[in-house]
N, C-alpha and C positions, 0 to 999 in steps of 0.2 A: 337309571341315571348314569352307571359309570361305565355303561353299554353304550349311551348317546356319549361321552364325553368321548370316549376311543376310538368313534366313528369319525367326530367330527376331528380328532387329532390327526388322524390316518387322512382326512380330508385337505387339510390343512397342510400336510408333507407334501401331498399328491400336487397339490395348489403351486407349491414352492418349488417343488424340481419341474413341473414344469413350465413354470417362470422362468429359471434357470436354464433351461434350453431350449427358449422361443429363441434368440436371435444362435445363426449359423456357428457354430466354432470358428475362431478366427484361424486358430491351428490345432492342430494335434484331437483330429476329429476322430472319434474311436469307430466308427464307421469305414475308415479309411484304412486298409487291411495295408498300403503301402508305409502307412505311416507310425499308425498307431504305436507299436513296438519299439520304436526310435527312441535312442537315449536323451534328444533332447526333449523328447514329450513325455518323459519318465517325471512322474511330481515325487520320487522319493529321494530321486540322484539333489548332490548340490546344487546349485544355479550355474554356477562357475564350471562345473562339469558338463553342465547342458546346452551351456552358451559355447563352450570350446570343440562340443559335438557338432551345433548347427554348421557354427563359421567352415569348420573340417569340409563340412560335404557341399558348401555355397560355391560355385564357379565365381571368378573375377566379378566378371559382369552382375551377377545378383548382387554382390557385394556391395557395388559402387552405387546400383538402382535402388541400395538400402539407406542410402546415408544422404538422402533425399529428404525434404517434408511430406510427399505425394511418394512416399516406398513404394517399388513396383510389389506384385507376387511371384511368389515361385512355385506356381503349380506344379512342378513336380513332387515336390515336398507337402504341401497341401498346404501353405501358408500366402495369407490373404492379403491383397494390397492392404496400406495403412496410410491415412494422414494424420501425423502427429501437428497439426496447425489444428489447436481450440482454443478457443478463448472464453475466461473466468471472471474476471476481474471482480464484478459486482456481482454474479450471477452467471448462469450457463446463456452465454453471450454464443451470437451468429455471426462475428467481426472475421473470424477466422471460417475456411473453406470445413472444418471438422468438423460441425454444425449445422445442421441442418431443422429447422422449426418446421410443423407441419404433422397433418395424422392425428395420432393420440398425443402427439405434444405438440399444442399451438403454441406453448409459450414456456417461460419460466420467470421464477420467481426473482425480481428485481428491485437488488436490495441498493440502499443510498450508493450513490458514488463514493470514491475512499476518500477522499479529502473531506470527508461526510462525518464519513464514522468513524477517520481517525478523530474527530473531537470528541468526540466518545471518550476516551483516553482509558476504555474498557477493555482489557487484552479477553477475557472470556467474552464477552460481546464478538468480538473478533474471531474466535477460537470456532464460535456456535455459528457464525456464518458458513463459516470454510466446513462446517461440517452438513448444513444445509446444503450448499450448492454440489458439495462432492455426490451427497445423495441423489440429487434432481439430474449430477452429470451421467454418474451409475443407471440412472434408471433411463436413460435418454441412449447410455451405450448397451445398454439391451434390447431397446427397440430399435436398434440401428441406424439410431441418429445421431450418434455424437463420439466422438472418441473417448480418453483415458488420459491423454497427456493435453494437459494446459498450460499455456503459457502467459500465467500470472503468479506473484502480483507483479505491479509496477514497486519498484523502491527506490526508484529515484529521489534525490533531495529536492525539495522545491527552493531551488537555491535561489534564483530573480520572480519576481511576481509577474511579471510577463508571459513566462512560459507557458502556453496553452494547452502542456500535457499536466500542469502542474495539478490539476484534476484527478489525475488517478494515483496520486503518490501518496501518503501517510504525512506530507507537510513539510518542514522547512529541519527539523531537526533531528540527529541522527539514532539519539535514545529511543526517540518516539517511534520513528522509522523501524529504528529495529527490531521493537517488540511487535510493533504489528506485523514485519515480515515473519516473525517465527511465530508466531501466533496464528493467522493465517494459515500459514503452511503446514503445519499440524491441523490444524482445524481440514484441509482440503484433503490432505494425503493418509488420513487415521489416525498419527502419534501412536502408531501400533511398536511395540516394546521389538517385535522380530523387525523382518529386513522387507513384509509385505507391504504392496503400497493400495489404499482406495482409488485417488487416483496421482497421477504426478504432477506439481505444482512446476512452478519455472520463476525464478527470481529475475526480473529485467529492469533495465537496461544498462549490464556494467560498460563500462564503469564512467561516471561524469560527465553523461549526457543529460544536459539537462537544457538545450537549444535545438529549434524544429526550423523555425524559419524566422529570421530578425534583421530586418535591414540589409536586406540584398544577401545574408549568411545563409545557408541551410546546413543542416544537421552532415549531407552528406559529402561536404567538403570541409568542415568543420573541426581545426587542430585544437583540440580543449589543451591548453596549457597550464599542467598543474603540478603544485607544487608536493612534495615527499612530504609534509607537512598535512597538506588538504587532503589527500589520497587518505590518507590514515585514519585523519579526526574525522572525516566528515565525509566523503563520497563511498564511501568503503565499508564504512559502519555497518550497516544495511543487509547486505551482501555478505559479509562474513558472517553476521548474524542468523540467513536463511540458511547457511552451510552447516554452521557449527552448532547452532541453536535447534533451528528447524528442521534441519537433516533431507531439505527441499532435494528434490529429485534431478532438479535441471537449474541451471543458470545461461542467461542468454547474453551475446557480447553486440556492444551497441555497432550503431552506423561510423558515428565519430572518430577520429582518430584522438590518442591521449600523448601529447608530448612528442609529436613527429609518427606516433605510429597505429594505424590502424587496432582495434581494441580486439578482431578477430585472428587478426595475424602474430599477438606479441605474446611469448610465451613466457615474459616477465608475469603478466597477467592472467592466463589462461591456464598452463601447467606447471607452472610453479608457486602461482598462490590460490587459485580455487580448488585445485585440485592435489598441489603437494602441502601446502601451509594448513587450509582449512580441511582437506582431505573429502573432497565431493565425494559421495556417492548414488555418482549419475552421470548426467551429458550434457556438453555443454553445444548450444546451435546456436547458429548466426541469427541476429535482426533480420529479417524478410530484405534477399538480396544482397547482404550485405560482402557478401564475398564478390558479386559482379560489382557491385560499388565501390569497392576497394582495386579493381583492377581499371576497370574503365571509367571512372568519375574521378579517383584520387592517385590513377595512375601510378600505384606503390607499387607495386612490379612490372616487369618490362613484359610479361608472358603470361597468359591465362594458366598456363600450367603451373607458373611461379606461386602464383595466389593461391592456387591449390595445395603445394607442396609448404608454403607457409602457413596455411592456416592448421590445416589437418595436424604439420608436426609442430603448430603451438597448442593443438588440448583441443581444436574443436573437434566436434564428432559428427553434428545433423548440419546442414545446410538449408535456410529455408528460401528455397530457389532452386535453377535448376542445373547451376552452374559446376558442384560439383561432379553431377550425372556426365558432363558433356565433356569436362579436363581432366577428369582424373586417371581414366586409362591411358592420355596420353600422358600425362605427369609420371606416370611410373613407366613407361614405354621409354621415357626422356632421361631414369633414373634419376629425378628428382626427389622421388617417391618411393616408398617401397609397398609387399603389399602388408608385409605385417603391421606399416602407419595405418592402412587400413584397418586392419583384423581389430586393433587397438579400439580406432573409433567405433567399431561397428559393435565390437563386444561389450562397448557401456550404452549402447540404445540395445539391444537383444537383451542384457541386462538388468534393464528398467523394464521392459516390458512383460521377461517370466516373473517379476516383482509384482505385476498386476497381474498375473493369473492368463495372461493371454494365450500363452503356451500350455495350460490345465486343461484343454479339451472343451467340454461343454458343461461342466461342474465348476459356473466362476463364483467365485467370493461378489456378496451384494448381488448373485442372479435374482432372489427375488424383488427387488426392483423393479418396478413399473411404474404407467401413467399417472395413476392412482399415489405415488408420491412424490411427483411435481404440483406445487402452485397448492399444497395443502393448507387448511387452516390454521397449521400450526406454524409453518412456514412464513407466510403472511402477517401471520403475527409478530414474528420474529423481523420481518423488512418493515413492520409499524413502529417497531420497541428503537430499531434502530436508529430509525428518522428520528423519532424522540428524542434519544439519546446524545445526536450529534448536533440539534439548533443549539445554538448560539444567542444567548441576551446581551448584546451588546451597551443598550441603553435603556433605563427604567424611570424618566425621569418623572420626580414624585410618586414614586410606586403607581403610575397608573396602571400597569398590566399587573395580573390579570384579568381582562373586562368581565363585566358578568352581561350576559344575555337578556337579563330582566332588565337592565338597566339603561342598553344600546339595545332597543329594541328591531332600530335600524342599521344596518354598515353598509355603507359606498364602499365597493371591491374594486377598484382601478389600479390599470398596470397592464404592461405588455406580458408578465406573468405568472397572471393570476388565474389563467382559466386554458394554463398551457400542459400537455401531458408529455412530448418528447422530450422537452428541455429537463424537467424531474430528473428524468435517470442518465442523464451525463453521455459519453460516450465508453464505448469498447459494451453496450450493453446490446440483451437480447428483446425479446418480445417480452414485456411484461404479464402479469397475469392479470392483471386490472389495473384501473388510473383512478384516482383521487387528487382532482386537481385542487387548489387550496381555493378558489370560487363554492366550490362541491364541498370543502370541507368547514367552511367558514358558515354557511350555510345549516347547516345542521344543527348549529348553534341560534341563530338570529335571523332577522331575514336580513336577507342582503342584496341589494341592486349594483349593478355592472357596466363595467365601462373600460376596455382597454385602454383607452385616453392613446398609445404607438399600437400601431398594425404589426408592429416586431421588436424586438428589444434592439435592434438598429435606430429605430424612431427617427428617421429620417425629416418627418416634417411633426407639426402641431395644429393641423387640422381636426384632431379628436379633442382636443384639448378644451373646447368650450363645452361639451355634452359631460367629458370627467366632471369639469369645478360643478356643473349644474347638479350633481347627482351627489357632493359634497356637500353643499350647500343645503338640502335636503336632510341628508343622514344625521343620525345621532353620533355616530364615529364613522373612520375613516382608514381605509385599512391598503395601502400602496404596497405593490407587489412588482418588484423591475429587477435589474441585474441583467446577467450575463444568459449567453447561452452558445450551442456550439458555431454558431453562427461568428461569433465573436472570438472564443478562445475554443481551440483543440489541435490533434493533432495535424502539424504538417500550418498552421496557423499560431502565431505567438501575438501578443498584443502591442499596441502602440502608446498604452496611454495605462492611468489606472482609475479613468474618472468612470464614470455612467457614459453607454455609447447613445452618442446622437442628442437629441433632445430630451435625455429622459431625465436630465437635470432641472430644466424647466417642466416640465408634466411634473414633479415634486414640489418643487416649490409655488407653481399655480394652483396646485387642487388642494395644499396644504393651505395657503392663504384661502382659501375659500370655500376651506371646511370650515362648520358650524362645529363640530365636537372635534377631542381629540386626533391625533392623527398614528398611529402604528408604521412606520417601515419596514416591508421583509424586501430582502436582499438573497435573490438565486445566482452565484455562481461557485465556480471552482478556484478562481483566484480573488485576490483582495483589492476590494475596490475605494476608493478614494472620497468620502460619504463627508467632509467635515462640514462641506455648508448643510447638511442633515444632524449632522450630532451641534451642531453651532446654534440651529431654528429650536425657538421655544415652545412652539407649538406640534412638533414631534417629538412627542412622548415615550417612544418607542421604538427602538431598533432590533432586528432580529436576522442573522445573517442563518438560511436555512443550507447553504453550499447546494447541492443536485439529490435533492434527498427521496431517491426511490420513486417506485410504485405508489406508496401510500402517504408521497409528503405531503399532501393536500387537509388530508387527516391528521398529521403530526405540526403543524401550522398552528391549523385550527384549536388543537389540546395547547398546546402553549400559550397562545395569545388568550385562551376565556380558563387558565389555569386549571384544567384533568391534567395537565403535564407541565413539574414544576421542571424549570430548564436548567442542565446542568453541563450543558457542554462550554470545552473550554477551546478557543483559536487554536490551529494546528499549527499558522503561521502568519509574520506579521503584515498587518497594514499599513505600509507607509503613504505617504504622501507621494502627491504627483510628482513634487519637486525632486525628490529622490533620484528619480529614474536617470536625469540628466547628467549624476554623476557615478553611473556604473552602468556602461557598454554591456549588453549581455553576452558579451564573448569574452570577459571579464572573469575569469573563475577565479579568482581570489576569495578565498572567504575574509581572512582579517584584513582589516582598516590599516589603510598607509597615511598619514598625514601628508607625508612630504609632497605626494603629489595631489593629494585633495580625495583620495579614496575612502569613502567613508566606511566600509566594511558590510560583510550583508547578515543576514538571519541575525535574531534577537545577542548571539553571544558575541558578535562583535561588532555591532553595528550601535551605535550611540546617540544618532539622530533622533526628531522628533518621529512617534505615529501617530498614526488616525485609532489603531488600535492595537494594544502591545502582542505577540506572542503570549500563550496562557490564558489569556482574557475571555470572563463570560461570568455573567450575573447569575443569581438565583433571586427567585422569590421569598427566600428563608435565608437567617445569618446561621452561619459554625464560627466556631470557638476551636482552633488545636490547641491543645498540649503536649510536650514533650515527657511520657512516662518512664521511659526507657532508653538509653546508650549510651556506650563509653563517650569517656572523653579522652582517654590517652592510648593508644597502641604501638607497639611495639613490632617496626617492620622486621623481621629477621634476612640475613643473606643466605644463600643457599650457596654464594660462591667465593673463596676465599679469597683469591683475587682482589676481586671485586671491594671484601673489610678491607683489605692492604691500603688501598687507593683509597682512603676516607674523603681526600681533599675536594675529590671529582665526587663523591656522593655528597656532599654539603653542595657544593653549588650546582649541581645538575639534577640529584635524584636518585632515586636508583631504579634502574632498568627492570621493569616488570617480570622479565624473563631472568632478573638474577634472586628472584627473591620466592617462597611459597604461596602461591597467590590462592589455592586449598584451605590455606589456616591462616585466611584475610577475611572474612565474612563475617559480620556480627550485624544483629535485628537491632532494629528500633523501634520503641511501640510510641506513637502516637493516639491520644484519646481526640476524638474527632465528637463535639458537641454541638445539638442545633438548635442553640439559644434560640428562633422565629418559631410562629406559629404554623408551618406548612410542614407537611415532611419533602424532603427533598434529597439528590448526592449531591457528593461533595467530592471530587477529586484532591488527594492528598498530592500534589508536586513536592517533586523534592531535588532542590537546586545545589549545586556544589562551586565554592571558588577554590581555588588552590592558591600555596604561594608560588610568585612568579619563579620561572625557570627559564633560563635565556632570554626574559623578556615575555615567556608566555602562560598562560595559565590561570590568572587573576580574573578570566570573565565569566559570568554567572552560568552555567550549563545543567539541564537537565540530566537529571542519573536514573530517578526511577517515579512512578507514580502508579497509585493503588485507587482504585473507586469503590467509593464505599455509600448506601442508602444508610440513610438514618431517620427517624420519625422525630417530629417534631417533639423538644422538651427530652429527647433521649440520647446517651453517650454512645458510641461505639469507639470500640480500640483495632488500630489500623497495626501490621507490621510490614515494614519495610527490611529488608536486606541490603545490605549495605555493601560490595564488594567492592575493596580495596581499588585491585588490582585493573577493573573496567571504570568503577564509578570516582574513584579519585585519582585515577591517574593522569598526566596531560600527554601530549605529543608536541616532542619537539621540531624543528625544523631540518632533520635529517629521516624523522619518520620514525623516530624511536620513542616507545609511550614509555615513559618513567613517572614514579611515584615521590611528588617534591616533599621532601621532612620538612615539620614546620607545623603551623594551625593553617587546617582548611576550616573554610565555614559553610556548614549544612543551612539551605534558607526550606524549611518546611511552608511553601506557600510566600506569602506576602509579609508576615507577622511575626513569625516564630523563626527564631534563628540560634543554631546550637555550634558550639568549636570541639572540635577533634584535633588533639596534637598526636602527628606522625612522629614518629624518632625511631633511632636502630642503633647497631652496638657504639657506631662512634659515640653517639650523646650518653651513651649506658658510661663509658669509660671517661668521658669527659665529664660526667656528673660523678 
């Protein structure tokens, strides 16, 4: 027996290295008697040593064909072209040229869109994804179909509902925002404790892009006007958060220009805060093009060489185009440029990439990797749980869901997408690995009969419309399946409206009136649609907004609506009304509300108008119960700067400046008991909202700080802890851009119900008390 165990061990190694060197060494191939030897292919020298050896022995020219997306090679060296263009977002995606499906990998595994499973409001849900697709990307750049460097996530704020990229963002706020960006990006890149990476993740699109195409604007002429104030609170969140938090490999600078200046070219933004404030470690490249767009669309410099010498010496490094291949040797010929701005950018891509092992030779970290761990069952499972995770119950009226199957023997399935498979996974995605459309998924449960009633979620005419009511009319329930699709909202397309496109507001309200049984609404898109003559009808009983949810949303549908899946997702962001839209331009980046000229404000913390459906929002089939078990109620901010006590006057009415104070020995827990008085087990996401006293006029509006998701079985308690940090979670930003901490009572809102006061105070109140 321990004769077979050692064979098959020895078997089992054998199996493993050579996994590990089926695909060609990219460099530092020990075959290669020119090379091998070379101090940059040394794996025992530093990095920093190794990257100062390459650049040393690279000519001009190699240098500049480095700092390319499509890098040439330098066969003298024995290092292999590279395209650093791949794309991740939801899954090992074909959007970008670094990808290639086909062979032993037709596909991979496609998980909900993000605006998906940010309702999840699950940071491990999130963590386990990015650690799925980094695997599926690994074993895909072994078989020499995919790269190493990815350029996801999106962390854009989904600041107007219009926006057609607002699909791949994490939602409308920048709490939320952030933890999925560092969440994620750990999850993709390993959260390994050394300086090694799985693979490298890329945070886009800095900074306050959040406009593709609206009313004759596009993204590429586009001066986003924003205030030192919004930069801070709110566009920025994100972004500093992949740096500081997630230790993300890349960060990429949008199309847009910010306040007069191109977001590639300003080294306010690129070398002095990604890279000196949050301290990158890694590289920053342009939006595809975005340096020829800067030069010939928004005509910021007078010279292609200008745009070269600007961007390179504000922090960029990679180009994804081909525009710095073509100026760059003149730009330094011109002495606009030197080459050490070169050496600079080229030594944080070289970098990043002996970080991944590229420079190791034929012994890479993850070589055993293969086919065999794409699109696995456990994988699968993991893009079902997700879909779960992220529907949304919007409305339950009279608890009619969840249906039972015995009971709707029959269901009319009508809708333009109900028996659709591309629409499911959104865009920036790959080949999935199978489709479960919610037709297929509803099904399995009951019988059900069909009917798109629109030939496309356009629904152009209502010619199907009399075969829907007739197959309602029939069924025991009624189950409508409509929204959006990319057809409607995506990139390079923003929206016009926030209603239902086309007819599919009537195909709702006909086949509902001329249902015999209840009637269910699922709602497919990326942004928030305008449903109240649906939440208004009494005979829709059911709303359910499922956003682009994967591969397997068909399946994850189906468990929700006949209760296997009690729902716990909560809106990433809000619903408003159509009327809305006419009173904020989407070129409009203001986040707070101005009265004076009718500006009503956007996202949930500053915007005061009615919705359709609030931010936070999403039913369960089971009630909780919180309690407050645990946290202070008075703390004690100390100063760290003398100064700073002197001037008591300016710390009463302003605050005190985050960066004057120990923001290390600001932290304290809070336990929340989380009970589920219902008879279902179900989560419960813990929110947890903060108001401050005002400061300048700002700071009084309700904002999310932190949130915990927690399962609980039915009739049982669980205890939640939150962390509480000071210095992020209570602090505001004023309107110079400086986050200060107001003394006074803030009020924590645990949810909807539960609400607890924390008094701030520091030495002045010590001595005036």
């Amino acid at each position: 027996m321990a004769k077979n165990t050692h064979i098959l061990l020895i078997l089992s190694i054998c199996l493993l290295l050579r996994l590990s060197e089926s695909r060609p060494p990219f460099a530092c191939d020990p075959n290669n008697g020119a090379t091998k030897n070379l101090p940059f292919c040394r794996t025992s020298l530093h990095i920093r040593d190794r990257v100062a050896d390459l650049i040393g022995r690279l000519t001009l020219q190699e240098k500049i064909r480095s700092l390319v997306n499509n890098a040439a090679p330098v066969e003298r060296l024995g290092i292999s072209g590279y395209e650093w263009w791949s794309e991740a977002l939801h899954g090992v995606s074909n959007t970008g040229p670094g990808v290639k499906f086909g062979g032993e990998f037709p596909g991979a595994t496609s998980f909900p869109q993000v605006i998906t499973t940010a309702a999840s409001y699950n940071a491990s849900l999130w963590e386990a994804i990015g650690q799925v697709v980094s695997d599926e990307a690994r074993a895909m750049y072994n078989g020499g179909r995919a790269g190493l460097t990815y350029w996801s996530p999106n962390v854009n704020i989904f600041r107007d509902p219009r926006w057609g990229r607002g699909q791949e963002t994490p939602g409308e706020d920048p709490a939320l925002a952030a933890k999925y960006a560092a969440s994620y990006v750990k999850g993709l890149q390993g959260n390994f404790a050394g300086n090694r990476l799985k693979v490298a993740a890329c945070c886009k699109h800095y900074t306050a892009y959040d406009l593709d195409f609206w009313n004759g604007v596009d993204r590429f002429h586009f001066n986003a006007k924003v205030s030192k104030q919004d930069l801070e609170e709110t566009y920025n969140v994100p972004f500093k958060a992949c740096v500081s938090e997630g230790n993300v490999a890349s960060v990429m600078c949008s199309y847009n220009q910010v306040n007069g200046k191109p977001t590639c070219a300003d080294p306010s933004l690129l070398r002095d805060t990604i890279r000196g404030q949050w301290r990158l470690n890694g590289y920053i490249v342009s939006d595809c093009d975005s340096v020829d767009v800067l030069y010939n669309s928004q005509h910021y410099t007078s010279t292609p060489e200008d745009a070269v010498a600007d961007t390179i010496k504000a922090g960029l490094d990679l180009d994804c185009g081909p525009f710095l291949a073509i100026h760059t040797e003149g730009a330094i010929r011109a002495n606009k440029l030197s080459e050490v701005d070169v050496n600079r950018a080229l030594g944080n891509l070289l970098t990043v990439q002996m970080r991944l092992g590229m420079y190791d030779g034929p012994r890479q970290p993850y070589g055993n990797l293969g086919p065999r761990d794409v699109c696995t069952p456990a994988h699968q499972q993991l893009a079902l749980e997700a879909a779960r995770q992220g529907i949304v119950l919007l409305q339950n009226r009279n608890q009619a869901l969840p249906f039972s199957g015995r009971k709707y023997r029959t269901i009319a399935v009508i809708g333009p997408n109900s028996d659709v498979t591309n629409t499911m996974i959104g865009n920036y995605a790959g080949i999935p690995c199978a489709y479960t459309t919610a037709l297929q998924g509803i099904s399995r449960y009951t019988k059900a009969i069909h009917e798109n009633g629109c030939a496309s979620v356009s629904c152009t005419d209502n010619r199907g419309f009399g075969r829907a009511e007739a197959i309602a009319r029939q069924a025991d329930a009624t189950i409508l399946v409509v929204g959006l699709s990319q057809a409607i909202e995506r990139e390079f397309l923003d929206r016009d409206g926030l209603l239902l496109p086309g007819h599919q507001q009537e195909l709702v309200s006909r086949v509902t009136r001329a249902s015999k049984g209840p009637v269910v609404l699922v709602l497919m898109s990326g942004g928030p649609i305008d449903v109240t003559f649906a939440k208004n009808n009494p005979k829709i009983c059911g709303i359910i907004w499922a956003g682009y949810p994967g591969q397997a949303g068909g399946t994850a549908i189906a468990d929700v609506i006949f209760g296997m899946t009690n729902p716990g997702g909560k809106l990433p962001m809000t619903w408003y009304p159509q009327a809305y839209l006419a009173k904020v331009p989407m070129t409009d980046m203001s986040m707070h509300a101005d009265p004076g000229r009718g500006y009503p404000g956007r996202t949930y913390r500053f915007y005061r108008g009615p919705t359709v459906f609030p931010f936070g929002f999403g039913l369960s089939y089971t009630k909780f119960r919180q309690t407050l078990a645990h946290g202070p109620t008075k703390v004690l901010v100390p100063y760290t700067n003398s100064n700073t006590f002197k001037n008591n006057t300016m710390i009463m009415s302003n605050g005190i400046r985050v960066s004057s104070t120990n923001c290390d020995a600001l932290s304290f827990l809070f336990h929340v008991n989380v009970e589920n008085v219902g008879d279902m087990d179900g989560t419960h996401t813990m929110m947890l909202f903060a108001s401050s006293p005002s400061v300048g006029g700002f700071g009084e509006e309700k904002r999310l700080v932190a949130f915990e998701k927690v399962n609980v079985v039915a009739g049982a308690k669980e205890s939640i802890k939150i962390n509480l940090d000071l210095c992020s979670h209570l602090s505001i930003v004023d309107r110079f851009g400086i986050r200060r901490i107001p003394m006074g009572e803030h009020s924590l809102h645990f949810g909807q119900d539960l609400k607890h006061t924390i008094l701030l105070h520091n030495e002045v109140d010590e001595i005036k008390y």
